[in-house]
C-alpha positions as CSV (number, residue, x, y, z in Angstrom):
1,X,-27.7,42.9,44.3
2,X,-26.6,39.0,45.6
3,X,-28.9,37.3,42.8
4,X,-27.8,40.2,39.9
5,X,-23.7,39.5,41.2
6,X,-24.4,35.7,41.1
7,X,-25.9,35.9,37.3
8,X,-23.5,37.8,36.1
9,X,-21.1,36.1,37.4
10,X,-22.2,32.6,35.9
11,X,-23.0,34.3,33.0
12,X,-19.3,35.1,32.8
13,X,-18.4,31.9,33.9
14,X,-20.1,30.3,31.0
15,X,-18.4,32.6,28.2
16,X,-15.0,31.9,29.5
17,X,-15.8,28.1,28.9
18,X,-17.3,29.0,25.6
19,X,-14.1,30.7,24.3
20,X,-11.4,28.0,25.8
21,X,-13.8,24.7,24.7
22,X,-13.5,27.0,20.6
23,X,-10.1,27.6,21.0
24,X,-9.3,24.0,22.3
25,X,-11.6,22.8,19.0
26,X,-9.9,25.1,16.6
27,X,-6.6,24.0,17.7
28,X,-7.7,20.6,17.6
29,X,-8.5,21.1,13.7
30,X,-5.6,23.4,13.0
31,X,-3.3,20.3,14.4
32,X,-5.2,17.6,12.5
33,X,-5.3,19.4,9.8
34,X,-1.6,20.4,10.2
35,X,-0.5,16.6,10.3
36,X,-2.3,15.6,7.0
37,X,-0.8,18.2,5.4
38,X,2.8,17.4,6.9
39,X,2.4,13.6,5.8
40,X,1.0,14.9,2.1
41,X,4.4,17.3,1.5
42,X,6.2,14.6,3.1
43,X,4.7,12.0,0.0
44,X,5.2,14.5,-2.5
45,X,9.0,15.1,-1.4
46,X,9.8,11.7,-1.1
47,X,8.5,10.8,-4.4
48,X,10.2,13.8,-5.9
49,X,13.2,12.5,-4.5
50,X,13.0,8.7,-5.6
51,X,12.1,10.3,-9.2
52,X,15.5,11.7,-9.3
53,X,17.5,8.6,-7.9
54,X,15.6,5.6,-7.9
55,X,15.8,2.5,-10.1
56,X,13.6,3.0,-13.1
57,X,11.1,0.0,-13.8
58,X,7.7,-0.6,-15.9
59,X,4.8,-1.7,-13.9
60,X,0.9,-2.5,-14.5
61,X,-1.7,-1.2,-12.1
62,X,-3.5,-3.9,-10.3
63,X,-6.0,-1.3,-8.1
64,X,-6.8,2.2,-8.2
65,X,-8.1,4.2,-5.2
66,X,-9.2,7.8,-4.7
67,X,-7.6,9.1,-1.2
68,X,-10.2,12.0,-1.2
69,X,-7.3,14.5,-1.3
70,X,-7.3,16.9,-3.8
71,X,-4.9,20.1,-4.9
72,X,-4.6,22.4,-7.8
73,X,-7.7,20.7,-9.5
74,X,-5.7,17.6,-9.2
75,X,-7.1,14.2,-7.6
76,X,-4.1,11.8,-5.6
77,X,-4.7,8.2,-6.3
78,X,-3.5,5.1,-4.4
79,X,-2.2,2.6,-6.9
80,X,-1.3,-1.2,-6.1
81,X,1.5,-1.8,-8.6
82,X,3.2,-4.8,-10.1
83,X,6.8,-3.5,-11.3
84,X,8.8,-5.8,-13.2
85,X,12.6,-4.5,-12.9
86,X,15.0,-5.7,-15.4
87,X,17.7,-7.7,-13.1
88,X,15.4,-8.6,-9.7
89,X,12.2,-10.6,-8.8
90,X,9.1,-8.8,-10.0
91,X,7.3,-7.1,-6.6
92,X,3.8,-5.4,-5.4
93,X,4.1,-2.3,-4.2
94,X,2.0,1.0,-3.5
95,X,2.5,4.4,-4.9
96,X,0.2,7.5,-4.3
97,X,0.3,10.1,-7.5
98,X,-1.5,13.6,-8.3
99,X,-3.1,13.6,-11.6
100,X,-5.0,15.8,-13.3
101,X,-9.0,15.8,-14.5
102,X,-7.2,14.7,-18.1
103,X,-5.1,12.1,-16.7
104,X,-7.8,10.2,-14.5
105,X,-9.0,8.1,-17.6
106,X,-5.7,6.6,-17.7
107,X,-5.4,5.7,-14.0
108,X,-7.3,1.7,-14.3
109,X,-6.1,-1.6,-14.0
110,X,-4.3,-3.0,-16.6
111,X,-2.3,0.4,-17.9
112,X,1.2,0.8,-18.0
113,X,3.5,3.0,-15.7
114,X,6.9,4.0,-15.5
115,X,8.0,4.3,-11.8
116,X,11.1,4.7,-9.6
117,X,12.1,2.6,-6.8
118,X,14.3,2.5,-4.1
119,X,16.6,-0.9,-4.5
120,X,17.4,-0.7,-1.0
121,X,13.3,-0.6,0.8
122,X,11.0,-1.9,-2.5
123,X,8.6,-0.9,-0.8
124,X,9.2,3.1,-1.9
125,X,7.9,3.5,-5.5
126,X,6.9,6.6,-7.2
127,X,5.1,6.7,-10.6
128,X,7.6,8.4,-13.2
129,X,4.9,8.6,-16.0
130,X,1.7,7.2,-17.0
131,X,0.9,4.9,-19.8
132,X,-2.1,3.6,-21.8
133,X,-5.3,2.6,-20.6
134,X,-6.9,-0.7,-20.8
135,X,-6.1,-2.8,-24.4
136,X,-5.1,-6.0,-25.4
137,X,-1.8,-5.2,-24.8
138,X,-2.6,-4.1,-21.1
139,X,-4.0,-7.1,-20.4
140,X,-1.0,-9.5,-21.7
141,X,1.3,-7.6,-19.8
142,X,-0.6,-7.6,-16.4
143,X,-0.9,-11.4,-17.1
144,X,3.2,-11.3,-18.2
145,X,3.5,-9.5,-14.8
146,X,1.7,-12.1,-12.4
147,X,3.1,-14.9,-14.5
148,X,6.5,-13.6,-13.9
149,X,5.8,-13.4,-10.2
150,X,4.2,-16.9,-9.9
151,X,7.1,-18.3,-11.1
152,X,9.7,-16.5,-8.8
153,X,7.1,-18.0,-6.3
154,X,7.6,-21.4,-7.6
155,X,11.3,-20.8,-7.5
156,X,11.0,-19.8,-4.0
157,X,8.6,-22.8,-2.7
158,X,11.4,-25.7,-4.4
159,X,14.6,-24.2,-3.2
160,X,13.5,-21.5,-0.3
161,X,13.9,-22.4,3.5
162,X,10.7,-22.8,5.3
163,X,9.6,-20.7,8.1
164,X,6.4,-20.1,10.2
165,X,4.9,-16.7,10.1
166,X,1.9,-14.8,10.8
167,X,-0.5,-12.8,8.6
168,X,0.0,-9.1,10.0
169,X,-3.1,-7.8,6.9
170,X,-4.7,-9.9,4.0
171,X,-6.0,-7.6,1.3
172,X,-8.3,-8.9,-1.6
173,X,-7.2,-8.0,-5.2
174,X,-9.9,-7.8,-7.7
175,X,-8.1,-10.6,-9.8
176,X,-10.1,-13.6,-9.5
177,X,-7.7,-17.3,-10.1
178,X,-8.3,-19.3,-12.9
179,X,-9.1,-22.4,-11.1
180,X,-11.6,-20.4,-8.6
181,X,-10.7,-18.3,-5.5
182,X,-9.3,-14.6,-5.1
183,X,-5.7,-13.5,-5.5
184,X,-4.7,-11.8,-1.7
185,X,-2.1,-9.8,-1.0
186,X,-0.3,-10.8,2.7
187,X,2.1,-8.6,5.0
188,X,3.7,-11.0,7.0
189,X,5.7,-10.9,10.4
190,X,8.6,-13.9,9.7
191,X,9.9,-15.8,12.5
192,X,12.9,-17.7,10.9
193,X,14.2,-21.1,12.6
194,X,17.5,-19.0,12.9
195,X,17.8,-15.6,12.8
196,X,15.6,-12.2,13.6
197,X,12.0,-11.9,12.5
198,X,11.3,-9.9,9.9
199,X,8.6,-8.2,8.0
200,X,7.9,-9.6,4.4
201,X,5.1,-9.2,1.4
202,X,3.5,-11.9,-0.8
203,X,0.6,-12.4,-3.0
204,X,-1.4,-16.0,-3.2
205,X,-4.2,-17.0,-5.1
206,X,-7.1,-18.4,-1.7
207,X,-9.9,-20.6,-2.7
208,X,-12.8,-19.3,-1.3
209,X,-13.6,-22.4,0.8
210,X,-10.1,-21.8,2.5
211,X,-10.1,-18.3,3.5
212,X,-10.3,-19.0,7.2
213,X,-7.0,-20.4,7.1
214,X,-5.4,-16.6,5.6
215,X,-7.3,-14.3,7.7
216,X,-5.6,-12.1,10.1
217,X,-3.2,-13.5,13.3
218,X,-3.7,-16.7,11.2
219,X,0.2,-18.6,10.9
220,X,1.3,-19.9,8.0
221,X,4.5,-21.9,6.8
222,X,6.3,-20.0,3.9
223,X,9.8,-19.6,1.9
224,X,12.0,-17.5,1.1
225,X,15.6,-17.1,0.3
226,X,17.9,-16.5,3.0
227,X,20.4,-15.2,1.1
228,X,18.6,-12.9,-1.3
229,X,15.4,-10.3,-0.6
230,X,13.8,-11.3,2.4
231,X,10.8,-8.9,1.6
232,X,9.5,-11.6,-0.7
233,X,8.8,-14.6,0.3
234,X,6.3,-17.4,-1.1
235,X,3.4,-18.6,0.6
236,X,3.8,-22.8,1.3
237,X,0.2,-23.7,3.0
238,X,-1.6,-22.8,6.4
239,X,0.2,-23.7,9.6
């Protein structure tokens, strides 16, 4: 009965390992699972939230990107913004949104949205409404929209204070420059001559021959206003 005992036994030994490795994996996926779901509600209920009390601004979609998350038959898209408020510098920003299989035709760059911001972190925008797609007058205003923020830029490189920093991400836009090259968007970590770092955005047109200099943990020399929103600053030149 030794060798039937020691079977068994194993045999026993081996389901018990069966059942904790499938609980361990179902409470592996019930926790990832779990946390996407947490951050999703936690989206939706802060853009609920900056719908009712945010600043109200138009914008222009730049990019559109599907997340892969879906409810209710509706899609969420990742749109890269460029709101124009009425009585502050024009900004980038990033907004996720839930539209329906009606609605998706309207999500391309170059339409019109209404969003909400938050004045105090520009970096929290929700889409209020959606407007038009692509037309003539879609494309003037995305071109209204950049021209507006070159020239804050411009502002910014003549008057700013200068300041090393380094490029934290560089993200390629699908708006090529006029005079050759790629418009990139830059997060920045800002290391003022006085004063605490601090994070900051900008957006530069890169020729292509010179896109070494702007790649990531690359320092450049940039401006911005020490008295006004240090979130966006201007890009100088490479350091």
């Amino acid at each position: 009965m030794d060798w039937f005992t020691t079977i068994f036994a194993g045999s026993g030994l081996i389901t018990l390992v069966s059942i904790a490795c499938t609980c361990l994996i179902t409470l592996a996926v019930l926790g990832v699972t779990g946390f996407f779901l947490y951050r999703m509600f936690k989206g939706m209920s802060q853009n609920s939230s900056l719908v009712k009390t945010g600043v109200s601004a138009p914008a222009v979609i730049l990019e559109v990107q599907d997340t892969g998350v879906s409810m209710n038959n509706s899609m969420q898209a990742r749109l890269t913004l460029q709101v124009t408020p009425s009585n502050r510098a024009p900004f980038q920003a990033t907004a996720t949104a839930f539209v329906n299989r009606f609605q998706v035709g309207m999500l391309v760059p170059g339409a019109s949205v209404q969003v909400k911001y938050d004045p105090n972190d520009i970096s929290k925008v929700a889409v209020e409404s959606l407007g038009g797609a692509m037309s003539a007058a879609n494309v003037q205003s995305i071109q209204a929209a950049v021209l507006a923020q070159d020239q804050y830029y411009n502002q910014l490189r003549q008057t700013g204070e200068e300041a090393l920093a380094t490029i934290l991400t560089a993200e390629e836009t699908n708006i090529r420059a006029a005079e050759g090259g790629s418009v990139f968007r830059f997060a920045l970590d800002v290391r003022p001559q006085m004063g605490a770092s601090f994070k900051a955005e900008t957006q530069a047109a890169i020729a292509d021959a010179s896109r070494y200099k702007y790649s990531v943990g690359k320092q450049v020399y940039i401006r911005y206003d020490p008295n006004g929103d240090k979130k966006q600053v201007a890009l100088d030149r490479a350091a």
